[in-house]
Backbone as CSV, one residue per row, in Angstrom:
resi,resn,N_x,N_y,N_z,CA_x,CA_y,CA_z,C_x,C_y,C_z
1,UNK,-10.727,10.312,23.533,-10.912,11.481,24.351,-9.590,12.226,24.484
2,UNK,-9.473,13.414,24.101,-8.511,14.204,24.219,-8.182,14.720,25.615
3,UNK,-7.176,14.749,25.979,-6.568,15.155,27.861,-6.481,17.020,27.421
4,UNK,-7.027,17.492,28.307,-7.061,18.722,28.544,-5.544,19.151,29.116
5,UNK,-4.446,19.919,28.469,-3.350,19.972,28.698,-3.151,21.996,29.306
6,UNK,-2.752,22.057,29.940,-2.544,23.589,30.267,-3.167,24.041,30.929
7,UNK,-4.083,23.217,32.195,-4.521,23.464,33.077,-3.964,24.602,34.214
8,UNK,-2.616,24.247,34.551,-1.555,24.836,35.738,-0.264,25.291,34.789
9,UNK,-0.713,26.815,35.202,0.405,27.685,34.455,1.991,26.880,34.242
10,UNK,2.803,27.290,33.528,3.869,27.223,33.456,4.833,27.562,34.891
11,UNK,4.388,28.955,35.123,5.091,29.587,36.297,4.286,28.756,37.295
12,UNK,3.215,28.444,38.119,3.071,27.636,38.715,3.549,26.418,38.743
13,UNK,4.101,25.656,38.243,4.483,24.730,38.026,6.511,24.508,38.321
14,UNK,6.688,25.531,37.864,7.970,25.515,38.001,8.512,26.294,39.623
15,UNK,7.083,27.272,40.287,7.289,27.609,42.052,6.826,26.427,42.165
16,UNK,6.092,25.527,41.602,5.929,24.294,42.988,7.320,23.379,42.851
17,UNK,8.107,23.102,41.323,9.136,22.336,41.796,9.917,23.427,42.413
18,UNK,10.372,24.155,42.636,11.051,24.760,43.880,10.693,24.697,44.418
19,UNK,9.562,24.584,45.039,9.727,24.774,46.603,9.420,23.188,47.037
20,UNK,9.359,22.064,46.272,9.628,20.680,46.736,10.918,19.994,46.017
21,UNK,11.818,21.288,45.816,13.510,21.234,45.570,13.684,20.273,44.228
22,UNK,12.776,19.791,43.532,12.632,19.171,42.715,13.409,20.137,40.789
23,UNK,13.403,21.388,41.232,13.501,22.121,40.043,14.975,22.437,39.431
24,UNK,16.315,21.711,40.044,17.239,20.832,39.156,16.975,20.422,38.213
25,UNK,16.591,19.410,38.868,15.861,18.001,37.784,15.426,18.206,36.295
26,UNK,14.267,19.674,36.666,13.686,20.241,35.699,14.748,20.403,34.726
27,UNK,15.462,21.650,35.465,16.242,22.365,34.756,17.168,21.542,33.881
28,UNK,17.245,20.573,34.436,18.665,19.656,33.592,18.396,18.648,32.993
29,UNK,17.418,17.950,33.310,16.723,16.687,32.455,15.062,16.858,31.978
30,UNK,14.386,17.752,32.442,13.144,18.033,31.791,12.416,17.397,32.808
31,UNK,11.007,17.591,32.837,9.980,17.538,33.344,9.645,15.527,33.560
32,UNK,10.198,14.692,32.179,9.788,13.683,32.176,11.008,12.582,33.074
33,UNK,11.749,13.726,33.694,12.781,12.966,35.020,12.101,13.302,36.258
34,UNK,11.161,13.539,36.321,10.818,14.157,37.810,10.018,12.839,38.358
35,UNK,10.113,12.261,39.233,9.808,11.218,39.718,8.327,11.351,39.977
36,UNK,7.382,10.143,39.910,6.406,9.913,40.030,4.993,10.499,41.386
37,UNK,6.556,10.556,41.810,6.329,10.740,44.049,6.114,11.946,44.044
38,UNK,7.151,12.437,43.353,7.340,13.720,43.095,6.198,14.667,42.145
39,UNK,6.013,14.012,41.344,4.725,14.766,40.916,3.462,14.760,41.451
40,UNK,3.104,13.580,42.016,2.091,13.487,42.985,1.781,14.881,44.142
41,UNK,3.066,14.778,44.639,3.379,15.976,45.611,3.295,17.225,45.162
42,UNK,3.743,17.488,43.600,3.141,18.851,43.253,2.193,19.012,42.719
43,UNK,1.035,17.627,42.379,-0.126,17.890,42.187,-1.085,18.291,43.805
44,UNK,-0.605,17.524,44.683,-0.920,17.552,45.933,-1.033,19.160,46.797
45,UNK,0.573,19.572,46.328,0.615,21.122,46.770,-0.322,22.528,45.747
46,UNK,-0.395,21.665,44.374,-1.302,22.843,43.831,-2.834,22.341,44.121
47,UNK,-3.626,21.014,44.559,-4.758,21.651,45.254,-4.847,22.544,45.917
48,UNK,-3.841,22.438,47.296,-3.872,22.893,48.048,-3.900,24.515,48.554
49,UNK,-3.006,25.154,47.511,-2.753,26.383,46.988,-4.412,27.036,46.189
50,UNK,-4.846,25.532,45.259,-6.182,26.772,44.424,-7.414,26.576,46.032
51,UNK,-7.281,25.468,47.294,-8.145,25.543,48.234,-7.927,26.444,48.969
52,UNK,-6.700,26.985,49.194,-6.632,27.818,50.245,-6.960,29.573,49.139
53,UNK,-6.795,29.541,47.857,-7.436,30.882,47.141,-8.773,30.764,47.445
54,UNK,-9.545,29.652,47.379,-11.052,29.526,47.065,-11.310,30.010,48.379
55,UNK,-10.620,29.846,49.487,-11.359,30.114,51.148,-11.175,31.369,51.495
56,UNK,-10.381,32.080,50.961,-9.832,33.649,50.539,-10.605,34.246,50.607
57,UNK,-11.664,33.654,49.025,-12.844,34.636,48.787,-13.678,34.619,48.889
């Protein structure tokens, strides 16, 4: 089974590590230094972001 990749924009991805200060990391060691916790948390903050669009409309 193939993983569906490109779900959450690029630019989304890179405002959520800013704003959970995480986007150093990015910048200097890539995406596969970002801690586990840490991604959790920006999977966590982009539900949260497409729930609060969905209640929008």
């Amino acid at each position: 089974m193939a993983r569906n990749r490109g779900i959450m924009s690029e630019q989304l991805k890179y405002e959520i590590a800013r704003e959970l200060g995480v986007d150093q990391i990015v910048a200097s060691q890539g995406w596969g230094a970002v801690s586990s916790r840490d991604c959790g948390n920006m999977v966590s903050k982009a539900i949260q972001l497409a729930e609060r669009s969905l209640n929008q409309v």
